[in-house]
N, C-alpha and C positions, 0 to 999 in steps of 0.2 A: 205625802204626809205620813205622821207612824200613829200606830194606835196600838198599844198591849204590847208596844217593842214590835207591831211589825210593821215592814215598810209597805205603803198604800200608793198605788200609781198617781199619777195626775193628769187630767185628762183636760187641754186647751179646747177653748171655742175661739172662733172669729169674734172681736170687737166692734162696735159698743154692744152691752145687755143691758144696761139702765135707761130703764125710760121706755124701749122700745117693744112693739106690738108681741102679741102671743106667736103669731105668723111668722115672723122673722124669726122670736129663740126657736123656735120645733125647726126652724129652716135650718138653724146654725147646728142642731145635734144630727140631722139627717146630712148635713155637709160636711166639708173636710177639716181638719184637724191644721191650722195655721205652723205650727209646726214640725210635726211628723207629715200630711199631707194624707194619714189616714182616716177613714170616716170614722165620725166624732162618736155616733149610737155606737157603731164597732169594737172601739177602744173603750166603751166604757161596760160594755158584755164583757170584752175579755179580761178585762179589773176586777169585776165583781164573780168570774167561773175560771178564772186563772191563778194560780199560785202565785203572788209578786215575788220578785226579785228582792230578798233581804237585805238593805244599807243600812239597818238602824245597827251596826257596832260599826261602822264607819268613826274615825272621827278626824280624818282631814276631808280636804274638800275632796268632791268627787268630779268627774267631767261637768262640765257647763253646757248640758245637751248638747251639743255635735263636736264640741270644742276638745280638745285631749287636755286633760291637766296636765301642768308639767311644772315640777315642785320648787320652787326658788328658793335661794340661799336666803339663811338670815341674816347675816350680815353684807350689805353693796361690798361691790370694789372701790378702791378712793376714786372721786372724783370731783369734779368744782362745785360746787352749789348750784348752780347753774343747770349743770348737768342732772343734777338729781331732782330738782326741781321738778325738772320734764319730765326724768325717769319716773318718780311718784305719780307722774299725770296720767303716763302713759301705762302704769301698771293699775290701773282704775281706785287711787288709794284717796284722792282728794276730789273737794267737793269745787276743783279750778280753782281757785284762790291759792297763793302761796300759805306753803305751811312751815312750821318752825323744823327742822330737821332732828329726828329722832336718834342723835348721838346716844353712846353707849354713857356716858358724863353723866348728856340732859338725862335720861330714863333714870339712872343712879338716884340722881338728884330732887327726880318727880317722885321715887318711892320713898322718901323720909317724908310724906305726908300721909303716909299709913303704918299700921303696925302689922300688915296682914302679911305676911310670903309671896314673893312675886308669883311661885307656882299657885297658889293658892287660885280654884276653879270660882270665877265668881258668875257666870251662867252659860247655860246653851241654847240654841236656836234651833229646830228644825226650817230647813229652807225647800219651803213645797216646791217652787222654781229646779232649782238648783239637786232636789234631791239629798241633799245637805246636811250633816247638823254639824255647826259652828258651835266650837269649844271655844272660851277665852279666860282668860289668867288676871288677875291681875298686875301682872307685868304686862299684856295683852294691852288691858285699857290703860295704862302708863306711859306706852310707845303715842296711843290715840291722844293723851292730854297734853302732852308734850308738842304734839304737831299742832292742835290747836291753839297753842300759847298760854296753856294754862300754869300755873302755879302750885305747888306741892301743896299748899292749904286749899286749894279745890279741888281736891284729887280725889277726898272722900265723897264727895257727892255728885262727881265724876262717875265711881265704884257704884252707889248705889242706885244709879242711874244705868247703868251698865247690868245692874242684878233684879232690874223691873223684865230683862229679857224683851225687849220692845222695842222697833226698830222705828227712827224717825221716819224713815220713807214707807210707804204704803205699796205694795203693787198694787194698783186700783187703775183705774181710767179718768180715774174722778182725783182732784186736784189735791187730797186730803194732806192737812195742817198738821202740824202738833205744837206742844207747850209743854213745857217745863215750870213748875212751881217749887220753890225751897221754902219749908217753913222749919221755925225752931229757931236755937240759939244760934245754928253756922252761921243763919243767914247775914247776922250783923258782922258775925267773927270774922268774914272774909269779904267784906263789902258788898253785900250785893242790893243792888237798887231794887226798892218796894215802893216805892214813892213818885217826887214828881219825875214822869216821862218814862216811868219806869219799862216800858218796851222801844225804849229808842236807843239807838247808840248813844257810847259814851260810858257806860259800865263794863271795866273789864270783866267782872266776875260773873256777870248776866252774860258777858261774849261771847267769854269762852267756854263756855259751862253749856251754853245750847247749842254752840258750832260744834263741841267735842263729840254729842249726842249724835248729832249729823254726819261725822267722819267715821266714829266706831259704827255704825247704821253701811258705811260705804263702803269699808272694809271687810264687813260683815257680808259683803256681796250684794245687796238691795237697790245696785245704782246700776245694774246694766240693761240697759235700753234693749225691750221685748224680749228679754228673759227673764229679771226681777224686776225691773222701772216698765209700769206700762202707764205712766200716767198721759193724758192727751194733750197737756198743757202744761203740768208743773205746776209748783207755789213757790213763790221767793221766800214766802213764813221761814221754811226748811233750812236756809244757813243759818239762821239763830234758833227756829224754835219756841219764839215769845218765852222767852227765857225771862223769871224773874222772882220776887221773892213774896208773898201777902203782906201787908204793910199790917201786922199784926199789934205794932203800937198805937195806931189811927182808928184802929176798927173796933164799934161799937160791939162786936158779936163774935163769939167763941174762933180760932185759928180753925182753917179747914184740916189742918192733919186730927185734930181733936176731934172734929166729927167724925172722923176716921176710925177712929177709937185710939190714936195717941195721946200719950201723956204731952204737958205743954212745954216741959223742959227738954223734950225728945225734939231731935234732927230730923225731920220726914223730906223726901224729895217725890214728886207725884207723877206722872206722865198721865199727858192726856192727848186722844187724837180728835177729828171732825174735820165736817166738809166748809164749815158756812161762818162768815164772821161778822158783825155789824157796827159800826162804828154809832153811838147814840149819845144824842143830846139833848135834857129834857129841857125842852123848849113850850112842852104845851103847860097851862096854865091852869086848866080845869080839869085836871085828873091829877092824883097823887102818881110816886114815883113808881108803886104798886102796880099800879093800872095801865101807866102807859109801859110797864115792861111787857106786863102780859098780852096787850095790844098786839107788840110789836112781836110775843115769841110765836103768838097765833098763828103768824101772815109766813112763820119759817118753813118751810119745804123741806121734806128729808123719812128716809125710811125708818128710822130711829127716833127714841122720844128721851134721849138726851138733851143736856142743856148744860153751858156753863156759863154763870154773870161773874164778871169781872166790874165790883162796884166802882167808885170813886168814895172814898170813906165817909165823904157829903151824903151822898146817895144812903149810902149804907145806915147812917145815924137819921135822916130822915123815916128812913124805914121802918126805922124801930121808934124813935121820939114822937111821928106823925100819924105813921099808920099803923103801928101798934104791934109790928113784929119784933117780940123778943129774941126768938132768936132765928139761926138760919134755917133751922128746919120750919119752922114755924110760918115764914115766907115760903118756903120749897112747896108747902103743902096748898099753901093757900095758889101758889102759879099752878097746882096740880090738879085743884077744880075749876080755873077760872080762865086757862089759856083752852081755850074752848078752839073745833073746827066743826065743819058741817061733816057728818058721817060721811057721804056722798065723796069731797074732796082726799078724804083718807082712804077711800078703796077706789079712786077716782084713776087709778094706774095699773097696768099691767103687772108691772112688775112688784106691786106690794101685794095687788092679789093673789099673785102666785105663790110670794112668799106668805102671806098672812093665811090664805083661805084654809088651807090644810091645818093650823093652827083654829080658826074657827070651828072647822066641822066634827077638828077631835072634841069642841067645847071647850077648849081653853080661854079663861075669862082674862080681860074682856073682851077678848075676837068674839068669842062665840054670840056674845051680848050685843056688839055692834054689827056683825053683820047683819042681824034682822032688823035692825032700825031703819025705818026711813030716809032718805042721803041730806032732807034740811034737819034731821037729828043732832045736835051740838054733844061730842064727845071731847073729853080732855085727850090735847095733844101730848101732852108730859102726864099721864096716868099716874107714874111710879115715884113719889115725890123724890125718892132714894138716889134716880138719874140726873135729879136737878143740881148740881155744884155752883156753891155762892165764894169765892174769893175777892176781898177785899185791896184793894188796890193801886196806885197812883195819889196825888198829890191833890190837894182841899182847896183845889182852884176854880173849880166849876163843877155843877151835878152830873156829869157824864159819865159811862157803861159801856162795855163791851156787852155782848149777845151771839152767843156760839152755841153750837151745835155738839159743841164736842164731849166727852166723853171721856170718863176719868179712867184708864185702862188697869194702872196699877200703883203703889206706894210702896217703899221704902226704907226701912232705917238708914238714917246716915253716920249714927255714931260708930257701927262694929267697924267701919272702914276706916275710924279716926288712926293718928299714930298711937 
């Protein structure tokens, strides 16, 4: 990774660390190093009493650890569709699904949905994997919207989806999701589904808009299995992305880009990631819609005290007309006292004590507060009501919610990408 401009090694352990005993990580840094084969303490003495090797004015890619780069043309030779099809497959550019072929035409033709300079830098990446930093153009994400099948009028939120610097895939172990939200005026201007089924197929502009996410993420290099892909199972979420729009006309309570701090006429696109997703249906009868969320966010597992509700606008207007929340903070605060756990279950793991304790013992509140509590002590799970994100949602069919885990990572303007 770089810090101050300068480049910082990286230093592999053996797989899995989540979850597992104290015994095993101390085993994993006194062992070998899964990719170099050298010992792991070793390698991380000589990071911290060694000079690094400076990549940070790098700006194509570098070797892919043992791999030689070797720089490819930008434009193919002709050849059938067929051909090239595979050819993109085989050059790790697609996420296996056929893509729209990025003719020099189509690209033309994708950039009259901006007014920006195809040179025009719209972000970089460092790639701690890879050693990396990935420059892209917006001609860069043009070639990407274009393979996805997008249309010149999504191209802007294409762009600023591309300028949150945020990669749909995760290198983790662990299955991590993402989502895509559009709020503001594009979202009607280009079709995109807020409503009913709103994360199902059937909306191109939901389609392509969270695949493209996925591809620029692929090309970006994040898809190569135990070098940047280390996930143990994958998530199917990742071809779309739960791509979709807040149904801002349905919902009783303030657009999420506005708690944001945007204005309401403003174009915001959001990126969000997390582990965990819950499909819910209030079914119970003797609790408001209040209670049985928090019920439900209590019982959620996870090192983090994020949260995202994705209401039903039923849901949503109950919330406020029934149980008396004005508005979404106003909820956020109240799940912030009331989604309660046993102290005990939240330091109940190795690996959050390891990460948290040192956070306690500098007295950082509230580690430092709950560590000394008794383990049947009831502490809020969501502490910071600021991590809880309320989006409004789907179709006035039934009172039903999503319940995630996830985590709002960045936002966006979408107008400067307009034409």
């Amino acid at each position: 990774m770089t810090a101050l401009g300068t480049a910082l090694p990286f230093v592999w352990t053996p797989h899995p660390v989540v979850a597992l005993p104290r015994e095993t990580l101390y085993g994993y840094i006194e062992g070998s190093d899964p990719l170099t084969g050298g010992r792991v303490i070793d390698e991380i003495l000589d990071a911290l009493t060694k000079t690094p090797v400076d990549g940070g004015g790098q700006t194509g890619p570098l070797p892919l650890m043992h791999e030689e780069y070797v720089p490819r043309e930008e434009m193919l030779a002709p050849a059938t569709e067929d051909e090239l099809q595979r050819l993109f497959w085989e050059r790790g550019w697609t996420d296996g699904l056929p893509v729209i072929l990025p003719t020099p035409e189509r690209v033309e033709h994708m950039l009259t949905g901006t007014g920006r300079p195809r040179e025009e830098l719209v972000g970089e990446i460092f790639n701690h994997d890879t050693k990396e930093m990935i420059r892209y153009t917006v001609g860069d994400i043009a070639v990407v919207a274009v393979m996805a099948g997008a249309r010149p009028e999504h191209l802007p939120v294409i762009l600023a989806t591309a300028a949150c610097r945020q990669s749909a895939l995760t290198p983790s172990t662990t299955a991590f999701g993402s989502m895509l939200l559009v709020n503001g005026p594009i979202a009607k201007e280009i079709g995109m589904n807020s409503g009913l089924a709103a994360f199902s197929p059937g909306s191109q502009a939901n389609a392509v808009i969270g695949r493209a996410w996925t591809l620029m993420s692929i090309c970006w290099g994040y898809a190569r299995p135990k070098v940047t892909l280390w996930s143990s199972q994958g998530n199917g979420f990742l071809y779309g992305n739960m791509c979709c729009a807040e149904n801002e006309e349905r919902s009783v309570w303030t657009p999420f880009h506005v708690t944001k701090g945007f204005a309401p006429e403003e174009s915001v696109v959001s990126v969000f990631k997390g582990w965990y997703v819950l499909n819910s249906l209030q079914a119970a009868v003797s609790r408001t819609a209040g209670e049985e969320i928090t019920l439900q966010l209590s019982v959620i597992p996870g090192l983090r005290s994020n949260a995202t509700l994705l209401l039903d606008p039923l849901v949503a207007k109950q919330l406020k007309e029934l149980d008396g929340f004005e508005t979404k903070q106003d909820f956020a605060r109240w799940i912030s006292k009331n989604a309660l756990i046993p102290n005990g279950r939240f330091w109940g793991t190795d690996t959050i004590d390891m990460l948290v304790t040192p956070l306690a013992g500098a007295g950082v509140e509230p580690y430092a507060t709950w560590k000394k509590l008794p383990d049947d002590a009831l502490i809020p799970h969501y502490h910071d009501p600021d991590a809880i994100n309320i989006v409004v949602v789907g179709g006035e069919t039934s009172p039903v919610w999503k319940t995630t885990d996830y985590a709002c990572w960045g936002t966006a303007p979408v107008d400067r990408w307009r034409p």
